[in-house]
C-alpha positions in Angstrom: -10.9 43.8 33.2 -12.3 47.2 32.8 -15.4 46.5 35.0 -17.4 49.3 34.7 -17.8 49.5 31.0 -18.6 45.8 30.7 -20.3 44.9 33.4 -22.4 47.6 32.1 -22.9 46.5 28.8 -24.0 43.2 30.4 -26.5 44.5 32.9 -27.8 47.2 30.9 -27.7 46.8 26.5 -28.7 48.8 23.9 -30.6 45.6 22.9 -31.6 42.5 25.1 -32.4 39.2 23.6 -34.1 38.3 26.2 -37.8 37.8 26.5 -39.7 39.9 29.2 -42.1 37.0 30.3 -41.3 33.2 30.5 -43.6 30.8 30.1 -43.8 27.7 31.5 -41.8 25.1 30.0 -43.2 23.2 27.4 -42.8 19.1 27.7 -42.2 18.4 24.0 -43.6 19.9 20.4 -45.8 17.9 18.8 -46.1 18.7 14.9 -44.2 22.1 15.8 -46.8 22.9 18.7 -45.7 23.2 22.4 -47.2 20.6 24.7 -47.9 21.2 28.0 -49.1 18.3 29.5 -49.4 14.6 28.9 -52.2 13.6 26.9 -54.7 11.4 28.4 -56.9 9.9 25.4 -53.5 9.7 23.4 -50.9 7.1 22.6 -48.1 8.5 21.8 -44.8 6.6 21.4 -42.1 7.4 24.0 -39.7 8.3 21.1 -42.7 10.5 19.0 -41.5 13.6 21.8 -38.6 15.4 21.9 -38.1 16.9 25.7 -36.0 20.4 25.3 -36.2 23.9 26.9 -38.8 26.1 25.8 -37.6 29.7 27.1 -34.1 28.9 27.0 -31.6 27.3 24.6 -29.1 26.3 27.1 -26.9 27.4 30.4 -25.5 31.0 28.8 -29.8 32.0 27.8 -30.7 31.0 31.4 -27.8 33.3 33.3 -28.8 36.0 30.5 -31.9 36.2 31.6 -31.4 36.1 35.3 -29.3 39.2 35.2 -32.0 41.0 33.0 -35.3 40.5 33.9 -34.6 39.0 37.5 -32.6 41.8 39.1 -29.5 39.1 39.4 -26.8 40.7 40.0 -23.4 39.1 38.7 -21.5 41.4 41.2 -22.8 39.5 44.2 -23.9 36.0 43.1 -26.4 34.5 45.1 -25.5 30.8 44.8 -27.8 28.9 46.9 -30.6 30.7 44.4 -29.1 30.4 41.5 -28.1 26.4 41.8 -31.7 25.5 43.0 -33.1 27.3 39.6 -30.5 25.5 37.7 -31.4 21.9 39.4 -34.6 22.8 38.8 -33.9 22.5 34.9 -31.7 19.5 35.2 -34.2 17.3 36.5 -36.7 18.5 33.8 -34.3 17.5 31.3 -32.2 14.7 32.7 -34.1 11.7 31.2 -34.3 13.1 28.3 -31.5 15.4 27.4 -28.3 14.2 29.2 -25.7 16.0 27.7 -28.1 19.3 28.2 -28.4 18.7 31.5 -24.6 18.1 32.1 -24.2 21.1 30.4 -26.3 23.2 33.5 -24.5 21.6 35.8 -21.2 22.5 34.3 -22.2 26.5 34.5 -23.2 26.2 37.9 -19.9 24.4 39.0 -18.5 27.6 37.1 -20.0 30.2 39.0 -19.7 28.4 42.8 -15.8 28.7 41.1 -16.2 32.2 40.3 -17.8 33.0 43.8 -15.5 31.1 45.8 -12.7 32.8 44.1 -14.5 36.2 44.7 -14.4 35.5 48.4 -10.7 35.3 48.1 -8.1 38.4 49.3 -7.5 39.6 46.3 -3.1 39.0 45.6 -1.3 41.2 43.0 0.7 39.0 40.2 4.5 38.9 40.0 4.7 41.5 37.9 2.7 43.9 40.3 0.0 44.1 38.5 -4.1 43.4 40.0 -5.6 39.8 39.4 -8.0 40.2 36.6 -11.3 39.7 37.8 -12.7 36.0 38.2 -16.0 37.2 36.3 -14.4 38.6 33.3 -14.1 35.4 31.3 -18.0 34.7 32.1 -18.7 38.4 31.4 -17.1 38.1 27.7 -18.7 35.0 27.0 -22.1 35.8 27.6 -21.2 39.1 25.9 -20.5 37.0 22.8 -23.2 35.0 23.2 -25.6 37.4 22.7 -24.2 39.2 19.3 -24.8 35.6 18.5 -28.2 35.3 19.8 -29.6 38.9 18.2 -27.4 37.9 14.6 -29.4 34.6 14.3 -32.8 36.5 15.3 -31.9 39.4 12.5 -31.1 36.1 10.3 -34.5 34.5 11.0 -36.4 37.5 10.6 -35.6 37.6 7.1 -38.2 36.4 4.4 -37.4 32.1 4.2 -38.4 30.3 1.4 -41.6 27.8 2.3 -41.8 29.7 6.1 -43.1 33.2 5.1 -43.3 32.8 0.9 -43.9 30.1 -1.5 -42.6 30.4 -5.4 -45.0 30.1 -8.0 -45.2 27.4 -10.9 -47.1 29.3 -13.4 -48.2 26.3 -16.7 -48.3 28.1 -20.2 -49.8 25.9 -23.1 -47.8 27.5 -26.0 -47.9 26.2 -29.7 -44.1 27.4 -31.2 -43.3 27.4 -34.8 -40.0 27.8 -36.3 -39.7 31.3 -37.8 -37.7 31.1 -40.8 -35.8 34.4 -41.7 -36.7 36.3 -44.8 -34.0 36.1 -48.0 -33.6 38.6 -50.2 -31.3 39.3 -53.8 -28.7 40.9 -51.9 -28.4 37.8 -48.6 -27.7 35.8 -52.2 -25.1 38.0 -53.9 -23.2 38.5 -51.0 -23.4 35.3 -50.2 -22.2 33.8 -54.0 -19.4 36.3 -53.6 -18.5 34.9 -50.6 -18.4 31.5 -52.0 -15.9 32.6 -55.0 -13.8 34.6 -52.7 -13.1 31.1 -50.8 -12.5 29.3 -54.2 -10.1 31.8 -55.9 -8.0 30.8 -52.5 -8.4 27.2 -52.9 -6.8 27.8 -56.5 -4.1 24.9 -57.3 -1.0 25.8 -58.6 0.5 22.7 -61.1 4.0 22.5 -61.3 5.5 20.7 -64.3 8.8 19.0 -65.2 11.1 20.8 -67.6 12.6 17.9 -69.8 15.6 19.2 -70.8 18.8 17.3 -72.6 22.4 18.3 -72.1 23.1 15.9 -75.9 21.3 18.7 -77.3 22.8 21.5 -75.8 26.5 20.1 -76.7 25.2 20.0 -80.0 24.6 23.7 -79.7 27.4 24.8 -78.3 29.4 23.2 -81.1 27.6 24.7 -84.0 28.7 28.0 -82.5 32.1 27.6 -81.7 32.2 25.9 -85.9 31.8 29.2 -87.3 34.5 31.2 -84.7 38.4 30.5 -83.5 37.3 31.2 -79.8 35.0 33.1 -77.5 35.1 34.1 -74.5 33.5 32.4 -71.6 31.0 34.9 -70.3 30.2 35.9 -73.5 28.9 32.3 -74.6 26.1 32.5 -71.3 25.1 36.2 -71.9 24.4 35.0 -75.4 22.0 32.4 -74.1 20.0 35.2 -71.3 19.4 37.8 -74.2 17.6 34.9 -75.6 15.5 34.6 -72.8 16.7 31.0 -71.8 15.7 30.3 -67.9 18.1 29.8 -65.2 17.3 25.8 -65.8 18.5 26.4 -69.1 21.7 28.1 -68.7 22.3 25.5 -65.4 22.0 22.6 -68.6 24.1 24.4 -70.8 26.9 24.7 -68.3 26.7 21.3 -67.4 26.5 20.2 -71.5 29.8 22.4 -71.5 31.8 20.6 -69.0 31.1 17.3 -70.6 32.2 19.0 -74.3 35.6 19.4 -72.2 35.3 16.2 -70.6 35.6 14.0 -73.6 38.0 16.2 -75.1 36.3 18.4 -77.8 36.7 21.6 -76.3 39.3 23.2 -75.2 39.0 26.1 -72.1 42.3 28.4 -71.3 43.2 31.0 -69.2 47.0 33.0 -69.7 47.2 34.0 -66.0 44.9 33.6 -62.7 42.0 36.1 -62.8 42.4 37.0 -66.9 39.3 36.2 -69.2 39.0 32.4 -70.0 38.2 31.4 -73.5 37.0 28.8 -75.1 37.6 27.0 -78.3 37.3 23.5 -80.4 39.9 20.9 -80.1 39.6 20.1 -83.7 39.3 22.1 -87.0 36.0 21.2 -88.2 35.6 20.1 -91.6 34.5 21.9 -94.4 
C-alpha cells in the first residue's frame, strides 16, 4: 500500500461527507419526523416505530466520521475507545435492529484484527517483498464508501418529482368541429383523371377461337394443283403469306396437305436429298 497518498486522502479529502455536528440519536420517525423521546400522553403501537441510526447509516459512516471530526487517527487505533463508542450503538439498536447491530460488532472485531496484527514484527513475503499493510483493505473500503455516499447526496440533491415539484393537470373545456377541407375544379379533374388512368389499366383483353377446317383447305389446295402439272413445295405456302393468311392458317393448310397425301390424292417427290420437292395430283382431273 502506498500509505502516504491514501491515508491522506482518507484523513484529509477534497470533500467530506461527513457532518460537522451530530445530534443526538433519534429513537424512531414518526410520519418522517425524528422522535426523541417516548411520548407520554400517546399510544403508540410497538410496531408504528421504526428504531434506526440518525447520524449514521451503518459501521463504515461511524469510522468515517471518527477519523474526521474526532481527531481518530487510523494510524494508531485506540481500541478500548473506539469499541466502547461502538457498543454504545449496539445496545441502542439491538432490540430493534439485529442484523445492524451485528453489523457494528463485525467492524469492531475488524479493527481489534487490524490492531493486533499492527502490533506484530512486521515479516517480508517469500518473494522478498514487505507485507502490505493490515489497514489498506479498511482504508480502500471506506475510500469507496464515500464516492458512494457523496454520488447518492449529488443524486438526491437533484429536483424529485412530488419532493421539491409537483406536475400540473391543467382542465380545458374545448368544443372541436370537424374541419372539412375546401374542393375546388382542379382537386376534381385531377382526381377524374386519376380514376381513368386506373381503368384504361384494368382494360380486358378477349381472346377468341379461330374456327378453322382442314376439309376446306384440302379443297383449296386441290383447285390449284387442277389448273397446273406440279408446283413446287415452298412456292404453294408463300402463295398463301402474300395473301396475308396468319400463321394459324398456313399451320391448317400444312396439316390439310398431309392428309391430301395421306389418302392418296397428292403426290409429293423429291429427285435427290436436299433438291426442291414438288407436288402434284395423283389423278388427271376431269374435264
Amino acid at each position: 500500500m502506498k500509505g502516504g497518498a491514501v491515508l491522506s486522502a482518507l484523513v484529509d479529502p477534497l470533500i467530506d461527507s461527513t457532518p460537522d455536528v451530530i445530534d443526538s440519536v433519534a429513537l424512531a420517525r414518526l410520519y418522517g419526523e425524528p422522535l426523541f423521546a417516548m411520548p407520554q400522553d400517546l399510544y403508540i403501537p410497538p410496531d408504528a416505530l421504526e428504531i434506526f441510526l440518525e447520524a449514521f447509516e451503518g459501521p463504515l459512516d461511524l469510522l468515517l466520521y471518527l477519523i474526521r471530526k474526532q481527531n481518530f487517527n487510523v494510524l494508531d487505533i485506540p481500541m478500548a475507545e473506539v469499541t466502547a463508542q461502538y457498543l454504545s450503538y449496539v445496545e441502542q439498536v439491538r432490540e430493534g435492529n439485529l442484523e445492524l447491530a451485528g453489523e457494528y460488532l463485525l467492524m469492531a472485531a475488524m479493527l481489534i484484527e487490524i490492531k493486533s496484527r499492527m502490533l506484530l514484527p512486521v515479516r517480508k513475503s517469500d518473494t522478498g517483498e514487505e507485507a502490505e499493510d493490515p489497514r489498506a483493505e479498511l482504508v480502500r473500503r471506506l475510500l469507496e464508501y464515500e464516492r458512494m455516499k457523496l454520488a447518492a447526496q449529488k443524486l438526491d440533491a437533484l429536483p424529485q418529482l412530488g419532493r421539491d415539484f409537483y406536475t400540473s393537470h391543467p382542465f380545458a373545456d374545448l368544443i372541436t368541429e370537424r374541419a372539412l377541407p375546401d374542393v375546388h375544379a382542379d382537386d376534381l379533374r385531377r382526381a377524374w383523371s386519376e380514376i381513368m388512368r386506373r381503368a384504361r389499366l384494368n382494360a380486358n383483353h378477349r381472346i377468341t377461337r379461330e374456327q378453322l377446317s382442314v376439309r376446306d383447305h384440302m379443297s383449296r389446295i386441290l383447285r390449284r394443283l387442277s389448273d397446273v402439272r406440279f408446283i413446287e413445295f415452298t412456292e404453294l405456302f408463300i402463295e398463301r403469306v402474300h395473301e396475308g393468311d396468319t400463321a394459324a392458317i398456313i399451320v391448317v393448310y400444312f396439316l390439310a396437305l398431309l392428309e391430301l397425301s395421306r389418302e392418296s390424292l397428292l403426290d409429293i417427290t423429291q429427285v435427290e436429298p436436299y433438291a426442291p420437292i414438288y407436288i402434284r395430283l395423283s389423278y388427271t382431273p376431269s374435264a
